[in-house]
N, C-alpha and C positions, 0 to 999 in steps of 0.2 A: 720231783715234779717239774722243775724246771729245766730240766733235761730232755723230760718227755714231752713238756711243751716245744721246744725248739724244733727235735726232730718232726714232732707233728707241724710246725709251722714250716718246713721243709715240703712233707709229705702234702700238705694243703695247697701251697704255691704251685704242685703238680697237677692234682686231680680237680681243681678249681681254677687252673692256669693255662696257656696257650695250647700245647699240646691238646688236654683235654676237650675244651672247648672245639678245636679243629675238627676233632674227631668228631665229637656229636654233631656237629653243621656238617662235617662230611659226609658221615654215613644217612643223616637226614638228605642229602643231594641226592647220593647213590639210590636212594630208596626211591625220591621223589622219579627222578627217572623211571627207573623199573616200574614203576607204578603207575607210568605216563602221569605225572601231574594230578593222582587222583582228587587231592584236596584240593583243587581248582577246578579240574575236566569236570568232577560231577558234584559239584555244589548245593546244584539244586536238588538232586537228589540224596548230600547227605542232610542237609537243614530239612529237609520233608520227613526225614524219617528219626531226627531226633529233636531241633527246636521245635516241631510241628507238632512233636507227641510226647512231649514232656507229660505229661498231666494224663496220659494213656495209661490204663490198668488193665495188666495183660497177667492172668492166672493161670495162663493152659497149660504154661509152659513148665518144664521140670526144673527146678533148682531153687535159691535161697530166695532171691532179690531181684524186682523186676530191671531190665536196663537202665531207668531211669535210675532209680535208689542206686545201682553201684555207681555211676556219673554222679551221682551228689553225694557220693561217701569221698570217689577218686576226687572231685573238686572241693571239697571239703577240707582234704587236705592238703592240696594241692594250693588254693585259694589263702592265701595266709597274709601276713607281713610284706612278705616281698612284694605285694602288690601294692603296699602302702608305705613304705619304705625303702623296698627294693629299687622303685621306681627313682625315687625324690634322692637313692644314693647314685644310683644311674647318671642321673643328671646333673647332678651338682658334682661327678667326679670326672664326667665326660664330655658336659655340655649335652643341650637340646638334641643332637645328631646321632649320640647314642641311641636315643628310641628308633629310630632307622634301621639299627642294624638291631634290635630288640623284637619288629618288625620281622626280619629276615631271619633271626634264628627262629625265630613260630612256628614262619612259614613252612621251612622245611621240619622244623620240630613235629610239624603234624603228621606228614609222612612216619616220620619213625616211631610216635602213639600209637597210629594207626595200626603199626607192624605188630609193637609190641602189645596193641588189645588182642588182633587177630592170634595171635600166638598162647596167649595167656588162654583163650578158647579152645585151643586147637588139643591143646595137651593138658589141658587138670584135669585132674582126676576126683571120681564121682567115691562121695562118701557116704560109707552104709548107710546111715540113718537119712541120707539124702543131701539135697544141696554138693556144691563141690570145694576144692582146695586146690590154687593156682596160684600162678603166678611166674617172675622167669627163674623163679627156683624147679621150677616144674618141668618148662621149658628147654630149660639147660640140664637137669637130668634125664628126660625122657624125649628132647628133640636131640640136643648136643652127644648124652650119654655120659656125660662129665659131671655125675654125684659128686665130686669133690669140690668140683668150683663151683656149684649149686649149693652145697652149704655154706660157703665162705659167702655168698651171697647172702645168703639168710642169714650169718652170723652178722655182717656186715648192717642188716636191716634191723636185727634186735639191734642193738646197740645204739644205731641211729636214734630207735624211737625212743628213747628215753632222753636225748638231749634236744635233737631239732624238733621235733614233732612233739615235746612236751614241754623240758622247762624254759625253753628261749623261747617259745610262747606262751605262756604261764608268766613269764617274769613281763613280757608284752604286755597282756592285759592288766598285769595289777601296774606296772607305773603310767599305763594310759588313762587309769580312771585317777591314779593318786594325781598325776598333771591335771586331769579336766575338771574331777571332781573332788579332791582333797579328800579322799579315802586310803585308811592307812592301809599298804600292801598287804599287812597278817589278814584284817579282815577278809578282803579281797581274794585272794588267795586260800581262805578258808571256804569262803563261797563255790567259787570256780570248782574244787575238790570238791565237794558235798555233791554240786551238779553234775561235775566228770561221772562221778561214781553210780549217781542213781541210772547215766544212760550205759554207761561199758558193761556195767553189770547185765545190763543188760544179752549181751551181745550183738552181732552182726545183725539180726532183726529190729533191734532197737537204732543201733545207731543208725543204720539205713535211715530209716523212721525219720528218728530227727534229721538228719543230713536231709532229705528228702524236704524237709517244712524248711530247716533251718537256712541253707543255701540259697533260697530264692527270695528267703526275704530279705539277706544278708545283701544280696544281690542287688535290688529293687532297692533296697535304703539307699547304698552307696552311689552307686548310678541317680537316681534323682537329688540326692545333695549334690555331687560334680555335673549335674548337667545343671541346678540350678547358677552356680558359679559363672559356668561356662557361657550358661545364654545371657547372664550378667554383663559377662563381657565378651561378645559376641562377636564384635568388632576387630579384637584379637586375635581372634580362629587365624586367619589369611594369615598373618603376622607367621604366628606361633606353629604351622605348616614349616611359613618358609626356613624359619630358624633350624627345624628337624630336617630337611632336605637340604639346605644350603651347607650347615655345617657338619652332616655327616659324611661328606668325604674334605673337607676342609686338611689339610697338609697340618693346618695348626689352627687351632681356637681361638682365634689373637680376641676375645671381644673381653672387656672386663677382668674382670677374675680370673681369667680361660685362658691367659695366655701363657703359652707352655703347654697344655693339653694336647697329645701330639694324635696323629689319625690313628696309630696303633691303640692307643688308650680310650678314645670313641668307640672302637668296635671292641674292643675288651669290654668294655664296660656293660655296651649292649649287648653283646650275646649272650657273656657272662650272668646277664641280671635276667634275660628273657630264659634261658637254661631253669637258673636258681627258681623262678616263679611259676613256669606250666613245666617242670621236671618232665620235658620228653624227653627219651636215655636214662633217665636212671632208674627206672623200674620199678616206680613206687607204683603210679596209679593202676597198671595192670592185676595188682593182685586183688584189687578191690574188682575190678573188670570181670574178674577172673570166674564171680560166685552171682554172673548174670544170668538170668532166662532171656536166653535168644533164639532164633531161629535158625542164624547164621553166625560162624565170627565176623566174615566182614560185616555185617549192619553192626554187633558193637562196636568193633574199629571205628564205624563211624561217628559213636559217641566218643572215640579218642580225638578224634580230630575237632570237633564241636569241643570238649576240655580245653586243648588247647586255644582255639579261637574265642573261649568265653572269658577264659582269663587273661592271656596277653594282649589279644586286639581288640578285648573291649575295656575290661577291667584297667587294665594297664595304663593303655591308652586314655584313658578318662583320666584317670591320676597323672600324666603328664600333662596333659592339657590344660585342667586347675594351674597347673604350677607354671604355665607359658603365658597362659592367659591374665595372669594376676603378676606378670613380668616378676614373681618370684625367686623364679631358679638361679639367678646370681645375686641370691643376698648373703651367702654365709653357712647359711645353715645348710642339715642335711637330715637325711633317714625322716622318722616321724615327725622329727618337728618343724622341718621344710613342708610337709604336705600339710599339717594344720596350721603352718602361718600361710600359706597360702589360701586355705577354706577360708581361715579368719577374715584374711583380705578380701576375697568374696563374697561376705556377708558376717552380719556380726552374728556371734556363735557357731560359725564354718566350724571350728573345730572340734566341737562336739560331735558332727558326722565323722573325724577323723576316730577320735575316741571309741568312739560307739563302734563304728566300720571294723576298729582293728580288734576289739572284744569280740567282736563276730566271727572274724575271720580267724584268728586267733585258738579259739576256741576249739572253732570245726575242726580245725588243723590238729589240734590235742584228739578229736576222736576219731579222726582219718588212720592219722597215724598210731594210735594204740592197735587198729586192725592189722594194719599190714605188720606189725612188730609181733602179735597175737599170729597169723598164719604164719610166719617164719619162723617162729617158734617152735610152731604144731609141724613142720616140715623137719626142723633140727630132732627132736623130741619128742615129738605124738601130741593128742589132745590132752590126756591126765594133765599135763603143765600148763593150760590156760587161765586157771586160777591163780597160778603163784602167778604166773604174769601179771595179771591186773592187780591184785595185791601187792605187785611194788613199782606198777606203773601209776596207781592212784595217789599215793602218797607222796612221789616225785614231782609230782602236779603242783601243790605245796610247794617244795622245797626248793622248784626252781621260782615262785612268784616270790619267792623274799629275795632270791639275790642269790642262793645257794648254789656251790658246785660249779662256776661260772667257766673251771678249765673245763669240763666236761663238755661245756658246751663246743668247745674251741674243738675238740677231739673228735666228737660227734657231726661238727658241721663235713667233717675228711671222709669220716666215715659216709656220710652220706652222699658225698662227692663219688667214693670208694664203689658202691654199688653201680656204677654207670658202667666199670670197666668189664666185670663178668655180661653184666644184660645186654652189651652193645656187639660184644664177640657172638652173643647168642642170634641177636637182632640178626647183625650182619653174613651169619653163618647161616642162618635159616630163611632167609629172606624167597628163597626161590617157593617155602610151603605157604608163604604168605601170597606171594603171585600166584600160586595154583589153585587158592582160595578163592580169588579177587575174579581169576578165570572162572570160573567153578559157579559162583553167584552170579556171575553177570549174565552165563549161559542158563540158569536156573533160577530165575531171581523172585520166582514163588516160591520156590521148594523149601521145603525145612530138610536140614542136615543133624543128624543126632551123632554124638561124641562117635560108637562105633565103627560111623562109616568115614569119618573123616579119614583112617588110614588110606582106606579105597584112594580116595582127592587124593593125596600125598603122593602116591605112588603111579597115579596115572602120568 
């Protein structure tokens, strides 16, 4: 085992590492281009058609799950730790100026969501008893024609969901309650499981479902605890700006603590942590995207790019600001317990929003990702094997809230690294059916387009 940890800690420092990173900000640029700056030029147009009609129920349409419910299943698990963590490691390992370039990987991150919603539409495939199955397993067999790198894909994404997406957060929520609330982790952990199980069993309709309620009030918690903070200290904002703009291109960190932190390790940190929290590139949230009633690819695209911006530029961004404004961020600490000593210092009992915030988000993230590890499956395998799935994705649930299986997780975090390198060859290989879409609705932007004719677009 300690073998296979080393090489994996090899393989990790790769797909979690410069190179990687490069790539995904790259092909986000490349995209952004091509796409004239779509997540900027028309803004007003995507926030109208997805923050505007969140709470719209649309039945006419053919498939499982309205747009909305697949954006709250992709942010579901999309939405996790890293925004509670991920943040407060960001900055305690790169200084304030990190979120700057946190900021910037988003920005173009949204471009390449965008791509990869549009594409996830463009090419699943419709399933007899209805509804569909997508994603860039799909994509990359039926846009690229490369079935072999399309299941290493999918094997890549089983595998993931049973460590990132289930016990590294499982083991999250039971030591966030055992810290806040002195509940032993079996219990806790026996909970979580009892609840995982009554919505998975459910399926795709159920977790919608939940993800759909769950999300916004997960949402709505956290944001009104950190803005309570924030107007607390209010006075700070200017301040806690200038810190993220002044020392994000700083040569060196020389403030406190920070000295040594060199510019390289600022923008590692940030792109790195913006990457890990709205995963644009690595191909997860598409396959939820994948089983929406839409009219158009591009209008779900546009709830790719709304994902991203829900989570990093607001979510994100709120959790750094707590920690600037509560001049926090250079005490020591890091991960979770840098952001609930900071709520704390905002108000007595701040940390219970942390607590609470990361049970939530935690959670979602457990039933996100059992979907996307559930269609990759059904892509390797067929449907027959959905039930063995859940059957030992439920019980995992458990076994990570005690502490259990802790290399796996180490394995698992590569592997989910792993998946970005198949779906970003796909992204950037297919990018031109994504502009011919983009064309296509803007000249048509009543029209409804149904799977058959999307060849027609393709080809013109």
């Amino acid at each position: 085992m300690d073998k296979i940890l080393k090489i994996n800690e090899v393989i990790n420092n790769i797909v979690w590492g410069w190179p990687s990173l490069v790539l995904l900000v790259g092909i986000g640029i490349v995209l952004t281009l091509k796409l004239r700056m779509i997540q900027i030029s028309k803004i007003k147009l995507i926030l109208s058609n997805t923050l505007l009609k969140i709470f719209t129920k649309d039945t006419t349409l053919k498939g499982e799950i309205t747009a909305f419910q697949s954006v709250a299943t992709a942010l579901a698990a999309t939405v996790g730790t890293g925004n509670i963590s991920g943040v407060a490691i960001a900055i305690s390992t790169g200084g304030p100026g990190s979120i700057f370039w946190m900021w910037i990987s988003a920005l173009f991150g949204m471009a390449t969501k965008f791509s990869e919603v549009v594409l996830a539409i463009v090419y699943r495939e419709r399933k007899q008893e209805g509804g569909y199955n997508g994603g860039p397993m799909y994509y990359i067999k039926n846009g690229l024609k490369l079935p072999l790198l399309a299941k290493i894909f999918a094997l890549f994404t089983v595998l993931a969901s049973f460590g990132i997406g289930n016990m590294t957060q499982s083991n999250s929520i039971s030591n966030a309650i055992r810290a806040n609330f002195n509940v032993d982790v079996k219990i806790t952990s026996i909970l979580i499981t009892i609840i995982a199980a009554i919505v998975l069993l459910g399926g795709i309709e159920r977790i919608s479902k939940v993800s759909e309620t769950l999300v916004p009030i997960m949402a709505f918690f956290y944001i009104i605890g950190s803005l309570i903070v924030i107007v607390l200290n209010i006075s700070e904002i200017p301040n806690a700006f200038y810190k993220i703009f002044s020392m994000a291109f700083s040569k060196q960190a020389a403030i406190g603590g920070f000295a040594g932190v060199t510019f390289k390790q600022i923008i590692r940190q940030g792109v790195a942590r913006g990457v890990f929290t709205n995963e644009a590139g690595l191909g997860s949230a598409p396959i939820a995207h994948a089983s929406a009633k839409t009219d158009h690819p591009v209008l779900q695209g546009m709830w790719g790019v709304f994902e991203v911006f829900m989570d990093t530029m607001v979510i994100c961004t709120l959790t750094a600001l707590v920690i600037l404004v509560t001049n926090t961020w250079n005490s020591g600490l890091s991960g979770s317990e840098l952001t609930s000593y900071a709520f704390n210092q905002g108000f007595n009992g701040g940390g219970y929003i942390v607590a609470i915030g990361l049970t939530l988000f935690a959670f979602s993230t457990i039933l996100g990702w059992s979907f996307y590890g559930e269609k990759a499956l059904i892509f390797l395998l067929g449907e027959k094997y959905v039930y063995f799935y859940r059957m030992i994705y439920i019980p995992i649930i458990f076994i990570g809230g005690i502490g259990g299986l802790k290399e796996v997780w180490a394995i698992t975090d590569t592997l989910n690294g792993l998946m970005a390198i198949p779906n970003l060859i796909a992204v950037f290989m297919l990018q031109n059916v994504v502009i011919k879409m983009v064309k296509h609705y803007f000249k048509n932007p009543e029209k409804v387009i149904y799977l058959e004719d999307y060849e027609d677009v393709i080809s013109e």
